[in-house]
C-alpha positions in Angstrom: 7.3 29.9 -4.6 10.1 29.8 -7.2 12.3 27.0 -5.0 9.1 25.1 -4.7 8.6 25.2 -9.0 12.1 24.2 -9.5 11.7 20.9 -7.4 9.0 19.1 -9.4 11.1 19.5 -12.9 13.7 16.9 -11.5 11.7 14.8 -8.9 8.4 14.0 -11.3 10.2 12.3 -14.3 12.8 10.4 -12.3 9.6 9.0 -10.4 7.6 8.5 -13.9 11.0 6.8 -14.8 10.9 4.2 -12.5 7.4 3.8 -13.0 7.7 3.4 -16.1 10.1 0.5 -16.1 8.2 -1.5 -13.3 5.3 -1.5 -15.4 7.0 -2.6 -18.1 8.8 -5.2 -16.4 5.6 -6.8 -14.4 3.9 -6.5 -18.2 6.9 -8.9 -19.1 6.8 -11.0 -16.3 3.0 -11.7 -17.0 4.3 -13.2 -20.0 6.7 -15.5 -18.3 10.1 -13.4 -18.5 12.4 -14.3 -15.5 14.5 -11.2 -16.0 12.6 -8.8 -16.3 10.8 -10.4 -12.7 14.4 -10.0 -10.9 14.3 -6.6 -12.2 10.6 -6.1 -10.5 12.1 -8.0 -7.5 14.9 -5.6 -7.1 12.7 -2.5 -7.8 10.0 -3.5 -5.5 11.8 -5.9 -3.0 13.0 -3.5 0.1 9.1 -1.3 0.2 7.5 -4.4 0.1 9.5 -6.1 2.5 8.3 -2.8 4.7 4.6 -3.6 4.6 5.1 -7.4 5.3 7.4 -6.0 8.3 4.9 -3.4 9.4 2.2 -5.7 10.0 3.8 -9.0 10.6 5.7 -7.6 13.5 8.7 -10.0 13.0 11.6 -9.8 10.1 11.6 -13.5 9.9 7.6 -13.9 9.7 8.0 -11.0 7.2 10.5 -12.7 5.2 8.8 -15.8 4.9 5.5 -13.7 3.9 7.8 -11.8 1.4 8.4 -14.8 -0.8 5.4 -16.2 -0.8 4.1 -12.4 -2.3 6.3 -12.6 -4.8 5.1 -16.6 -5.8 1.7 -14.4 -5.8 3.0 -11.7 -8.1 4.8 -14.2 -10.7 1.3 -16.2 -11.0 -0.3 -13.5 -11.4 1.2 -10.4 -13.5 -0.5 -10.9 -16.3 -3.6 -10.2 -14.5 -1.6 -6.1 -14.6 -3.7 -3.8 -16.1 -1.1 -0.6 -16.7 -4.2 1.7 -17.0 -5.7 0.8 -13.4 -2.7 3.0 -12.1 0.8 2.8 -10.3 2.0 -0.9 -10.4 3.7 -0.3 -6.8 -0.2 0.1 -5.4 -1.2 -3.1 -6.8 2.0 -4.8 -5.6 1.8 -3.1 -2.3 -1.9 -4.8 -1.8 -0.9 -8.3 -2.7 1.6 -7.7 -0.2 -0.4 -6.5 2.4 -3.0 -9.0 2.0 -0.7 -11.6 2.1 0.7 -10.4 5.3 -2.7 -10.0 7.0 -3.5 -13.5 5.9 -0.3 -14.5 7.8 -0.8 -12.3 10.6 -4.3 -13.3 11.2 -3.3 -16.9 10.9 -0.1 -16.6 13.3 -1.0 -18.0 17.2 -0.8 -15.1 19.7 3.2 -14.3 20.6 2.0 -11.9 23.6 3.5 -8.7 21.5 5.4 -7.6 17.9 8.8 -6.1 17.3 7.8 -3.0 18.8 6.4 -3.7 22.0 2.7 -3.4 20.7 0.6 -6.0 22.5 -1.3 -8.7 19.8 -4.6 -7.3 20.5 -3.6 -3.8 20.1 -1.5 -5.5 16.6 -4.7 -6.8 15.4 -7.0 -4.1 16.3 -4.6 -2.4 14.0 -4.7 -4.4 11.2 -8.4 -5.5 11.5 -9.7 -2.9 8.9 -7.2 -2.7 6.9 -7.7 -5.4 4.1 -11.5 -4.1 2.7 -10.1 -0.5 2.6 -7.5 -1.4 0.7 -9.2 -3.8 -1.9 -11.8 -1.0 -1.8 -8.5 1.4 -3.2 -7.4 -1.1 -5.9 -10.8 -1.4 -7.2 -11.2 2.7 -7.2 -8.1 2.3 -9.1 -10.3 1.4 -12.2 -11.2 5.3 -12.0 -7.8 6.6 -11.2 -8.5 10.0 -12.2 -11.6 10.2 -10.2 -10.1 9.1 -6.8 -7.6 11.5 -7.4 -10.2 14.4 -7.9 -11.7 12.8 -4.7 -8.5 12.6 -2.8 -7.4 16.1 -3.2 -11.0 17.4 -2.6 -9.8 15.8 1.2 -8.0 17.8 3.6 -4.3 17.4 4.5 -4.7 15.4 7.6 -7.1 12.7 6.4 -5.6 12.8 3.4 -2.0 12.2 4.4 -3.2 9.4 6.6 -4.9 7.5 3.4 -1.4 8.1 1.4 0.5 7.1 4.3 -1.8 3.5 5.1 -2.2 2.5 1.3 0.7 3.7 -0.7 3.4 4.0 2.3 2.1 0.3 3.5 1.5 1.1 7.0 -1.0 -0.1 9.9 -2.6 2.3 11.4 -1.1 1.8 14.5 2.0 3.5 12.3 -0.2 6.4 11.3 -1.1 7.2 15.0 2.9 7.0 16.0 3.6 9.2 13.0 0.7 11.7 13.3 0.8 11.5 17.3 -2.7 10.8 17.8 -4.3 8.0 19.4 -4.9 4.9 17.6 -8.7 5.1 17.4 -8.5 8.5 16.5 -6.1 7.9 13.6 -9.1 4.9 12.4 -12.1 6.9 13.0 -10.5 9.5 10.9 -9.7 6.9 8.3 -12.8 5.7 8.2 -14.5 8.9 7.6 -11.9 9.5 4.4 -13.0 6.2 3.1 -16.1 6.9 3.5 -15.9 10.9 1.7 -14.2 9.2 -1.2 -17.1 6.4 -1.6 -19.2 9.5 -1.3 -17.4 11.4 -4.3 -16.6 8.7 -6.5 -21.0 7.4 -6.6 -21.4 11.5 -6.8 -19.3 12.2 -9.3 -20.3 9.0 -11.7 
């Protein structure tokens, strides 16, 4: 108990930290400052290079999807609204969108980078782009999807943190939970659907 009170002291302001300064540097990129978008480049660059990897399948497909996110991101940071919530969830969906537009668009290769067949890749992905514009919008009512998360249990609500902040498919949740892959969606699918649930109940 004591170990466990002594962590959060020196892991919760470094991570406020670097929120703070990528929320001030997209703020300043929304108003056309170069600099301060390197410096959200180079504090963003390698986890969203992850979710464009994750369901693109292919570093150079993900690559190419990578800097057309970031073409999205300079157009629109102004759009930023601090308050909605952590700036690396709204970067992470622009990225993920982006890469499921790609992905979607791609012809069939006959399998990804790991061995995954492309029906098996795109039954991953299929749901993935309405949950997580559902996410950005609950953002709007950040403290209420939290209440709503942790009213979740571990499991289902692991697999939500792992699919919309961590940036992967669900095929990813399944490996990392070792579950099948329509276990893993039904059970994300239920979550999304106990937060809807709390969110219209609590409002």
């Amino acid at each position: 108990m004591q170990a466990r009170s002594q962590k959060v002291p020196h892991d919760k302001p470094e991570a406020m930290r670097r929120r703070l300064a990528l929320t001030a540097a997209l703020t300043q990129s929304g108003n056309g400052d170069r600099q301060a978008f390197r410096l959200v480049y180079d504090m963003t660059a390698a986890k969203l290079f992850g979710v464009c990897l994750r369901i693109c399948g292919e570093r150079q497909a993900a690559e190419d999807v990578l800097q057309e996110v970031y073409l999205i991101i300079w157009k629109r940071a102004s759009a930023y609204e601090p308050a909605r919530g952590n700036p690396i969830t709204w970067l992470c969906t622009i990225a993920r969108n982006r890469a499921l537009d790609s992905h979607r668009s791609s012809p069939p290769r006959g399998g990804n980078a790991d061995g995954e067949s492309d029906g098996a890749a795109a039954a991953a992905v299929s749901d993935d782009r309405p949950l997580a514009d559902y996410l950005l919008l609950a953002e709007e009512e950040h403290g209420k999807l939290r209440h709503c998360l942790d009213d979740l249990d571990d499991r289902p609500r692991a697999a939500i943190h792992a699919a919309f902040t961590d940036g992967l498919t669900y095929a990813d949740v399944a490996a990392r939970s070792a579950v099948p892959l329509p276990t893993m969606k039904s059970l994300i699918r239920r979550a999304l659907l106990r937060l809807r649930e709390c969110m219209r109940d609590d409002g």
